[in-house]
C-alpha positions in Angstrom: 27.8 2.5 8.1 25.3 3.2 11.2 23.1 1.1 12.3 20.1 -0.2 11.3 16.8 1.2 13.7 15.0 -1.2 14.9 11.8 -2.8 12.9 8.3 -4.1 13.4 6.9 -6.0 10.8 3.4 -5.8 10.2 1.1 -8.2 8.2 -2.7 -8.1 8.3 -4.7 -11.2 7.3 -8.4 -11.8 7.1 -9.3 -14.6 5.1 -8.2 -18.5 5.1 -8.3 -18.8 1.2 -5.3 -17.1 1.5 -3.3 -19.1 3.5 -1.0 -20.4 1.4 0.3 -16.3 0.7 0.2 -15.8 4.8 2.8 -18.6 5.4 4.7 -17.4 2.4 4.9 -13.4 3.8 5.7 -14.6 7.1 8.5 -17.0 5.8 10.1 -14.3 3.7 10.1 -12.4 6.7 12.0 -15.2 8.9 14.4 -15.6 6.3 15.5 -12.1 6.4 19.3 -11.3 6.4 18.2 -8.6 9.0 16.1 -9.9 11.8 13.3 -7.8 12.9 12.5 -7.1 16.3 9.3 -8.5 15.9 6.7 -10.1 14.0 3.1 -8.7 14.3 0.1 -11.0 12.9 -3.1 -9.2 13.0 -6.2 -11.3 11.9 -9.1 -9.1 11.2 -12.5 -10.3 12.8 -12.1 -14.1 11.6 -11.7 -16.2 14.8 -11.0 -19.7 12.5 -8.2 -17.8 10.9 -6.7 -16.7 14.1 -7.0 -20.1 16.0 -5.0 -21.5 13.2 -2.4 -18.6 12.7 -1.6 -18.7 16.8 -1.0 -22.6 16.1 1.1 -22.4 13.3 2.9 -18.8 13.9 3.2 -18.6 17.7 5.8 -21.4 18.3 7.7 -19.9 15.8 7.7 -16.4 17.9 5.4 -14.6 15.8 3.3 -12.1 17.7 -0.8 -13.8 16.5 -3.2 -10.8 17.9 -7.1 -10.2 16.8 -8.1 -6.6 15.2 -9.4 -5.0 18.4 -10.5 -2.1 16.6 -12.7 -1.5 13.4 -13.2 -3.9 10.9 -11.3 -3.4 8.0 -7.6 -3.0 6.5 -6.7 0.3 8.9 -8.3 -1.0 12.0 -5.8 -3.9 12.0 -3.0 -1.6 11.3 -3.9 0.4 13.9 -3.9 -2.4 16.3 -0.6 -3.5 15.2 0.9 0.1 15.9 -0.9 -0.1 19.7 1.6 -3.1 20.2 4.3 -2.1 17.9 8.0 -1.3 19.9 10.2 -0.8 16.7 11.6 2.7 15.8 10.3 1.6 12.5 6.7 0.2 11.5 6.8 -2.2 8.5 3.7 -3.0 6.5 3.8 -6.1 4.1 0.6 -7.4 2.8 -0.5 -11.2 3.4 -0.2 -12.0 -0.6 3.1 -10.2 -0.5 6.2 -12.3 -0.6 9.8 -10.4 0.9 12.7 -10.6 -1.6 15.9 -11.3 0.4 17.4 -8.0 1.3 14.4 -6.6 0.8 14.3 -5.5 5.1 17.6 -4.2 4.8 17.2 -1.8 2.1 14.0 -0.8 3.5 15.6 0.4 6.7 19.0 1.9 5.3 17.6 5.4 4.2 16.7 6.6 7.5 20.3 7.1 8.4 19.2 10.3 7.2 16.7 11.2 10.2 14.5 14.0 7.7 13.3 10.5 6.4 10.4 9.7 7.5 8.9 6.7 5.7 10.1 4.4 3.0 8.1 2.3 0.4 9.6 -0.5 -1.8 8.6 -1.8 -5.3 6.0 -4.3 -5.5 6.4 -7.1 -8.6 3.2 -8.8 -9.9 2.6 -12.4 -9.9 0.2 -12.7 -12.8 -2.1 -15.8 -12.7 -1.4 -16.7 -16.3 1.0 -13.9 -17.6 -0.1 -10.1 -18.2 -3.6 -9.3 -19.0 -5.1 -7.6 -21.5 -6.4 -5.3 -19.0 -3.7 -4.2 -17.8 -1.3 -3.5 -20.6 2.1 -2.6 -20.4 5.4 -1.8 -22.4 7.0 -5.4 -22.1 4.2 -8.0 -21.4 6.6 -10.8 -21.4 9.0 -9.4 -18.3 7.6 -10.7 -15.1 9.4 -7.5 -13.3 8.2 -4.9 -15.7 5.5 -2.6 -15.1 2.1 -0.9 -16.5 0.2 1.6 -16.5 -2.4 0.6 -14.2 -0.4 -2.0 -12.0 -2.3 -0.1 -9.2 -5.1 -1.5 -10.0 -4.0 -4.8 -8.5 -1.4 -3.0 -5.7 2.0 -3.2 -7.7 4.5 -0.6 -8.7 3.1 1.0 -12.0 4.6 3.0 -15.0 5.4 6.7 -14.2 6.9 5.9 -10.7 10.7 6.2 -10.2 13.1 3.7 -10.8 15.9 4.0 -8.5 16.0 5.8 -5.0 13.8 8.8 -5.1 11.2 11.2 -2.9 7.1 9.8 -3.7 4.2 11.9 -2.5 3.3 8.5 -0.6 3.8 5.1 0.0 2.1 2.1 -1.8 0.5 0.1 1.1 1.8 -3.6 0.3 5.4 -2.6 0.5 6.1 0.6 3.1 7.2 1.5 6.2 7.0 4.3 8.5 8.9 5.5 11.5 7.0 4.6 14.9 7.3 8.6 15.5 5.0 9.1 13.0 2.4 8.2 14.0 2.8 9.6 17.7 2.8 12.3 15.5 -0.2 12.5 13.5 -2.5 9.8 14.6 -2.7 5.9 12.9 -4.5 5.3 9.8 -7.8 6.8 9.3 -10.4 3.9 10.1 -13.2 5.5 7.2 -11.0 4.7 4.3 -9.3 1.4 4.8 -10.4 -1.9 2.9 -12.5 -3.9 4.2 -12.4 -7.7 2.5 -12.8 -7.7 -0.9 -14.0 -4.1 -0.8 -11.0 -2.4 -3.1 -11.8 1.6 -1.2 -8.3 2.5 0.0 -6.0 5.7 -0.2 -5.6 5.1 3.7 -2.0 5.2 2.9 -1.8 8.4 0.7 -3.8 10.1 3.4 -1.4 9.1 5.8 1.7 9.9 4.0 0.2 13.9 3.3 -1.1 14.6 6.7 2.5 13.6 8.0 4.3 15.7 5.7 2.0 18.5 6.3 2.0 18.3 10.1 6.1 17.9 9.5 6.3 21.0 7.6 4.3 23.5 9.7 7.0 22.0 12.6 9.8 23.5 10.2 11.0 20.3 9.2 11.9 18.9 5.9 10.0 15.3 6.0 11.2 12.9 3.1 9.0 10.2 2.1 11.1 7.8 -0.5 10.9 5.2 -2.7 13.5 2.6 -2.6 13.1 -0.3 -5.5 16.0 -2.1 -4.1 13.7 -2.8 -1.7 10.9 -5.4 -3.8 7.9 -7.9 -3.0 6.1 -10.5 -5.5 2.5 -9.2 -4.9 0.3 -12.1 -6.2 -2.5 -11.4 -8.5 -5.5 -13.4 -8.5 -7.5 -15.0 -10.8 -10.6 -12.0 -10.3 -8.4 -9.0 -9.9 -7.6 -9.5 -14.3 -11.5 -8.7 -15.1 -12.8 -6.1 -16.9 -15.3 -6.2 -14.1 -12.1 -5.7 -11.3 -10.7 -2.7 -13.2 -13.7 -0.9 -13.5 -14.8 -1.6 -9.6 -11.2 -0.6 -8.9 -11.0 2.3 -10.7 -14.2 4.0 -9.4 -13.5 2.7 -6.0 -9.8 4.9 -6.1 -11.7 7.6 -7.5 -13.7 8.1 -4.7 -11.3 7.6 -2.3 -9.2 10.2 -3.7 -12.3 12.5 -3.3 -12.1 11.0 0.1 -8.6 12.1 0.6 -9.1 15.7 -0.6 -11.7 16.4 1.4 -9.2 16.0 4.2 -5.8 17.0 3.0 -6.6 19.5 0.4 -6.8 19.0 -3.3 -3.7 20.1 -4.1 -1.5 18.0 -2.5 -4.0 14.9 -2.7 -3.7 15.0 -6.9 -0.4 16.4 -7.3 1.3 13.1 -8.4 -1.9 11.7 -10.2 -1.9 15.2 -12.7 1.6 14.1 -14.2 0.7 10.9 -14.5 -2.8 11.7 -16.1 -1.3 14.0 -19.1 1.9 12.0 -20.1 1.9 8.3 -18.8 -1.3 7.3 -19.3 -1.8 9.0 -23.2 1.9 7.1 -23.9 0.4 3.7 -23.3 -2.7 4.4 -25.2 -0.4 5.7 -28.0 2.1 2.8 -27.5 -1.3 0.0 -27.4 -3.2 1.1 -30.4 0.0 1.3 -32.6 0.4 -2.0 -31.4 -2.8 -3.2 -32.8 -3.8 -4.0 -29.5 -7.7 -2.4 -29.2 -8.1 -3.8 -25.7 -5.7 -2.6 -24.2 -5.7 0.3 -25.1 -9.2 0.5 -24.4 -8.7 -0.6 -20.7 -6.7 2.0 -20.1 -9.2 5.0 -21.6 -12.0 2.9 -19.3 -10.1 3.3 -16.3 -9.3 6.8 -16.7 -13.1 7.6 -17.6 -14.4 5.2 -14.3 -11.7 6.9 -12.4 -12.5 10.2 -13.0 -16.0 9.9 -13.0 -15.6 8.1 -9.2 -14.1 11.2 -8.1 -16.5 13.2 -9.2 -19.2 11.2 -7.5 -16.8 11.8 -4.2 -17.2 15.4 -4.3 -20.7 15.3 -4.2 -22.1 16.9 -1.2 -22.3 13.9 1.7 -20.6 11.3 -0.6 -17.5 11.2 1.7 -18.9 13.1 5.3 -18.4 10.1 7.2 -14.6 10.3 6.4 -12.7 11.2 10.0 -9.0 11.6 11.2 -7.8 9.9 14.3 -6.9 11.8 16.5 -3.1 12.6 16.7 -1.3 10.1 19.3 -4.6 8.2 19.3 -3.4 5.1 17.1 0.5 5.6 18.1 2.3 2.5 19.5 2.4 2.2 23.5 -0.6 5.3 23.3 
């Protein structure tokens, strides 16, 4: 077996309430069976919050750094990647909890050196088991999924489940070689989240504009999914609401407008049309024969917000501000 490349691991924090997740991710990191190279801490425009992270991460030889760039989800990755040294860059989010092994199988698939990035699964942490709102197939199975466990960042229904090739990477549980992004730029700044603002897609950009800029170089880029590598994402109390879903769903909408304004709309809604025609219409099926009018419900709601979000996107101006970095701009040691 080769070795393992080397590994940066990435978590972006920006709010005390969640401080009780932040030591957890960090922990799960420590406890590792593979060691990273190094741990990366980036607190996003919240001076308290990074006082406190220096004094309790720093002796422990975490790296504690402020977002020097701008606010939001994707300036503080981008910081990370200008101090990044690992030949791979690992993103876990601060209410993200490692599983043990979770590094390791991460890392193994790029013995094959076409691979390019690698995402893991993400398991929900309901507040007080799985919500009406978003349904799935066995409600009582803490590792199962739904059909909108995107709504809250976790794996959801239709996606593999064993080792396979994914358009892109889910951003609470993926990792990218560092090459990447010397490549084709960091993440672009426009579309990341910014606090409780759920606009995102930062990470399906990314993933398309690196195959794409791959490709035209002749190579064969591979993007997989690895379950074997899995988080607990925690769900809070808000994120259950019909209010959530429908904010959520309109927010992705757009930012899939967003994202095919810049990468085309073929390869922007390529995974979303298979998902559209057979997973969703199975759990509506599945709900209502269940007797279960909410949910079912939920799921027809967040389609309709959904699509009519993305319609709003394509409106002329709705997304103009939208910009790529520049390639090499956001790339570590650039």
């Amino acid at each position: 077996m080769s070795a393992l490349p080397t590994a940066s691991v990435v978590v972006c924090v920006y709010t005390e309430k969640r401080w009780f997740d932040i030591t957890s991710a960090v922990r799960s990191v420590r406890t590792q069976d593979v060691t990273p190279l190094e741990t990366i801490v980036v607190v996003d425009h919240n001076d308290r919050l990074l006082e406190r992270a220096e004094r309790e991460f720093g002796p422990l030889g975490v790296t504690v750094v402020p977002n020097a760039r701008t606010q939001g989800l994707s300036g503080a990755r981008n910081t990370a990647l200008d101090l990044a040294s690992g030949e791979v860059v690992v993103f876990l989010d601060d209410d993200a909890t490692a599983r043990p092994g979770w590094l390791a199988a991460l890392l193994a698939p790029y013995a094959d050196p076409d691979v390019i990035g690698v995402g893991g699964i993400a398991h929900p942490k309901w507040p007080d088991g799985r919500p009406r709102t978003l349904p799935g197939a066995a409600p009582g199975d803490p590792d199962a999924t739904g059909e909108l466990d995107w709504v809250v960042g976790c794996t959801y229904t239709g996606q593999p489940t064993e080792r396979a090739e994914m358009r892109n990477l889910m951003g609470c549980n993926m990792s990218l070689r560092a090459e990447v992004f010397k490549r084709v730029g960091g993440f672009a700044e426009d579309m990341g989240r910014i606090g409780r603002n759920p606009l995102g897609c930062e990470e399906t950009e990314l993933c398309i504009r690196a195959r794409q800029a791959y490709s035209a170089d002749g190579r064969t880029p591979r993007i997989l999914f690895e379950p074997k590598a899995a988080v607990d994402h925690r769900v809070s109390d808000d994120r259950v609401s019909w209010r959530y879903l429908l904010r959520r769903g309109w927010a992705e909408g757009i930012s899939k407008a967003a994202v095919s304004k810049v990468v085309g709309t073929g390869d922007s809604l390529s995974t979303e049309s298979s998902y559209t025609l057979k997973v969703l219409p199975a759990g509506v099926i599945r709900e209502a024969k269940e007797r279960n009018p909410a949910s079912a419900a939920a799921i027809v709601a967040c389609f309709g917000v959904t699509a009519a979000g993305y319609i709003r996107g394509r409106l002329p101006g709705a997304t103009a501000h939208v910009r790529l970095p520049a390639a090499g701009r956001n790339a570590p040691g650039a």
